[in-house]
N, C-alpha and C positions, 0 to 999 in steps of 0.2 A: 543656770541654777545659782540663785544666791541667798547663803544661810546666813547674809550678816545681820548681825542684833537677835541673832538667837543663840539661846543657852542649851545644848547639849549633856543631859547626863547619861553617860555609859559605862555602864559595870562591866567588869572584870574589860577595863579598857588598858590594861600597860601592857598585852602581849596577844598575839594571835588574830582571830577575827575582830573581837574588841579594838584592839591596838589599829591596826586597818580599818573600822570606820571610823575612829578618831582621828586618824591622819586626812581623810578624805570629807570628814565633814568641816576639819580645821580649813579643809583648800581651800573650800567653798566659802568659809567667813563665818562660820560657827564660833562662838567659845566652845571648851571643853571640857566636862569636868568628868575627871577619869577619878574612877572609884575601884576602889583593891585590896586586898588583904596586906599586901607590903611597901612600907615606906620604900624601899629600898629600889623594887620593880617600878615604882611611882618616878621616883629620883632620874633614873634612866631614861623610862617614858619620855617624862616631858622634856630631857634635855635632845631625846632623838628627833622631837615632834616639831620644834620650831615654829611656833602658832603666833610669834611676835607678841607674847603676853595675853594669850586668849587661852591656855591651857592653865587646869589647875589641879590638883592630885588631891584626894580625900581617901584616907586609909577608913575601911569597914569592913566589920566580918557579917558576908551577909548573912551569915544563918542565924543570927538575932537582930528581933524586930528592933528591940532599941537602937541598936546601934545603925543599924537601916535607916531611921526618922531621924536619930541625930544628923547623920550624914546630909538628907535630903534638907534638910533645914538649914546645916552650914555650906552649902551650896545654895539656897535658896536666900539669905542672908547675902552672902560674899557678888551675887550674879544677879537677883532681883527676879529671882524667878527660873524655874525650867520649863521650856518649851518644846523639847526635844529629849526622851526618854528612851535611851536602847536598853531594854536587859539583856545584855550577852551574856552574863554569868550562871550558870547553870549546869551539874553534870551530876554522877551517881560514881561511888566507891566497889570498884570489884566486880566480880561473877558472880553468880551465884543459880542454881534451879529456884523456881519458888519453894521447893518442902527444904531449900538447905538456907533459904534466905532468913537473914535477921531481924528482929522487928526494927533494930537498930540503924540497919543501912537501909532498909526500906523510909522509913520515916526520913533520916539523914538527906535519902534521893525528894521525897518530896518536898520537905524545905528547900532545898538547895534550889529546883527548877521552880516551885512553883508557888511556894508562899514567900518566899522574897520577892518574887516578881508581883505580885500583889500586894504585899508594902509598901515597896518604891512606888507602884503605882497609884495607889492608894496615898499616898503623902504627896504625889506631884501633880495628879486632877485637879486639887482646888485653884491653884493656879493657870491651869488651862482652861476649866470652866470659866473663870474670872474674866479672862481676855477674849475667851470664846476662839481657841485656836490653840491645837495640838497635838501632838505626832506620836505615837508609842510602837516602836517596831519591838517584839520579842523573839529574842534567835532559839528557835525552836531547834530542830533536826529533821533529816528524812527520814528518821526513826518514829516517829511521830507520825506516818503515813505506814508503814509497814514493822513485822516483827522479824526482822532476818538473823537478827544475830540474838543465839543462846545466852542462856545466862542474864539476860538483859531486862528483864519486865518490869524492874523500878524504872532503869533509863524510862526502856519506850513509854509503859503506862502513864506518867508525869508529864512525858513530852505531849501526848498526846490529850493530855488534857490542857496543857497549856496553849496547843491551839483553840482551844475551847475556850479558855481563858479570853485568850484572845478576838476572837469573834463577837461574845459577851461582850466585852469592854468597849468595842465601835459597836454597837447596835445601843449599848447605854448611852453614848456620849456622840454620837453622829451628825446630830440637829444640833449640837454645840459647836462646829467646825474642829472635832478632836478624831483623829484618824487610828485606826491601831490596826496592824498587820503583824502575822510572822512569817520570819522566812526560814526556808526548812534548806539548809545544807547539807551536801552528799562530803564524802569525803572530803575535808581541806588538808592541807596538808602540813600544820602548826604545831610549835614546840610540845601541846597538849597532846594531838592526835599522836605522836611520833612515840611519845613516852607509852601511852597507852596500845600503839600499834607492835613497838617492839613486846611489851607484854601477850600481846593476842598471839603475835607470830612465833614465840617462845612458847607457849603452851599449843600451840598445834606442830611445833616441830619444824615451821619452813622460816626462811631468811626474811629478814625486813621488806628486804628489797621485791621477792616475790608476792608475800605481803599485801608490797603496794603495786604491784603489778594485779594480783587477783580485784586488789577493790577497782581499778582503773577500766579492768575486763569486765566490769557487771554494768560499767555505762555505757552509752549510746555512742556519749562523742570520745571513750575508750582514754579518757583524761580524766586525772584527779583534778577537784575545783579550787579555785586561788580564794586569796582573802582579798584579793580588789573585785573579784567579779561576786565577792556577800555582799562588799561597803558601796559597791558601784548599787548595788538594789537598795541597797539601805538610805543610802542617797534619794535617791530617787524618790523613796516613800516619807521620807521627814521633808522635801521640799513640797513649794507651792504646784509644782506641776505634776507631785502624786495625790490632789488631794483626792481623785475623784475614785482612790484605791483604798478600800478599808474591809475591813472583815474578813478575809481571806492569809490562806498560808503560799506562800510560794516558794514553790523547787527551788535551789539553787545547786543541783546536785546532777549534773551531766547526762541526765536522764535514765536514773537507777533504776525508776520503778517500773514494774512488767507491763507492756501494752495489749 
C-alpha cells in the first residue's frame, strides 16, 4: 500500500482515532494535515508523529462553516490539493431523554457530526472531481446501526444519518473514481471514550473498570477495539486496493450487534 503524493485531511486528528490514522497513513507516505481546535494538542501531535516534514496542523473550530472553508483552503493552498478526506471529528454534549433534551444540544449534536462533515466535504470534491480520484472515509459509530444506550438520540440520530450521508456522496461522485465509506466503531478505548466512560459509570454507580468490562462482554470476540485495527480499515479504504469499496458502513466493533 502506497499513499505517497497524496494529501490527507483529518479532523480532530491530534488524539484518539484521528491521531492513529494519521500516524498510519503518514507510514504509508501520505502528507497529513491534521485539523483541531487547539494549537497546543496540534504542537504535540506533530512532534509525536514524525512524518519527516509531511505532517501539518491547522487550528479550526468545526462548528463554523467559515472557519471549516477557511481551513480547507489553507490546506488546499500550503498541499495543492486534498485527496484523502477523513472526518473523524464528530460527537454530541451530555444525556439527556428526548422531552428533557435542549433545542440547543440537539442542534449542537447535528452540527458537530453532520453538517461539518458536509462542509469539509463540500470544499474538498472540487478538487477530486478535477483529478477524477478520491477517497472520503466518515468515522461514523455502531451507534449508527443500533439505539442501546439511553439518553442518546442526538448521538445516534445524526450518526445514523451520517451514514446516509455517506452512501449519497459515493453513489454522486462514483463514475468520478471518488470513493466514500464509513466506518462504524464499537467501543475504542481513547482519551475521549475514557472521559465519557468514567461519567457513564459514575452515574450508574459501578467502577470504570467494570464499565469496561460490561462493554467488552456485549462483543463477540469479548475485547474492546484498538485505534490501529479503525486506522488499519481506514487505510485500506483511502488506498488504491480499496477502490472497489464505496457506499457502505463498516463494523469495526468486535461484533456488538445481535445476530
Amino acid at each position: 500500500m502506497d499513499l505517497t503524493g497524496k494529501v490527507a485531511l483529518i479532523t480532530g486528528g491530534t488524539r484518539g482515532i484521528g491521531y492513529g490514522i494519521a500516524e498510519r497513513l503518514a507510514a504509508h507516505g501520505a502528507t497529513v494535515a491534521l485539523v483541531a481546535r487547539s494549537p497546543e494538542k496540534g504542537a504535540e501531535a506533530l512532534q509525536r508523529l514524525n512524518a519527516e516534514g509531511r505532517a501539518f496542523f491547522y487550528a479550526c473550530d468545526v462548528l463554523e462553516r467559515d472557519s471549516v472553508e477557511e481551513t480547507v483552503d489553507a490546506v488546499i493552498e500550503q498541499n495543492g490539493g486534498v485527496d484523502i478526506l477523513v472526518n473523524n471529528a464528530g460527537g454530541a454534549d451530555g444525556f439527556a431523554l428526548i422531552h428533557e433534551m435542549t433545542d440547543e444540544a440537539w442542534q449542537k449534536a447535528g452540527t458537530w457530526i453532520l453538517d461539518q462533515v458536509f462542509w469539509f466535504t463540500r470544499r474538498c470534491l472540487p478538487h477530486m472531481v478535477d483529478q477524477r480520484w478520491g477517497r472520503i472515509v466518515n468515522i461514523s459509530s455502531i451507534a449508527s446501526k443500533q439505539a442501546k444506550k439511553p439518553g442518546s438520540s442526538h448521538y445516534i440520530t445524526f450518526k445514523h444519518a451520517l451514514n446516509g450521508f455517506s452512501k449519497a456522496t459515493a453513489r454522486d461522485y462514483g463514475e468520478l473514481g471518488i470513493t466514500c465509506n464509513a466506518i462504524c466503531p464499537g467501543p475504542v478505548e481513547t482519551d475521549l471514550m475514557r472521559e465519557a466512560g468514567r461519567a457513564s459509570a459514575a452515574r450508574r454507580g459501578v467502577s470504570y473498570e467494570d464499565y469496561l468490562k460490561n462493554y467488552a462482554a456485549d462483543t463477540m470476540t469479548k475485547q474492546l477495539n484498538t485505534v490501529e485495527q479503525v486506522a488499519a480499515t481506514c487505510a485500506l479504504l483511502v488506498s488504491d486496493e480499496g477502490a472497489g469499496i464505496t457506499g457502505t458502513a463498516i463494523n469495526v466493533d468486535g461484533g456488538t450487534l445481535p445476530w
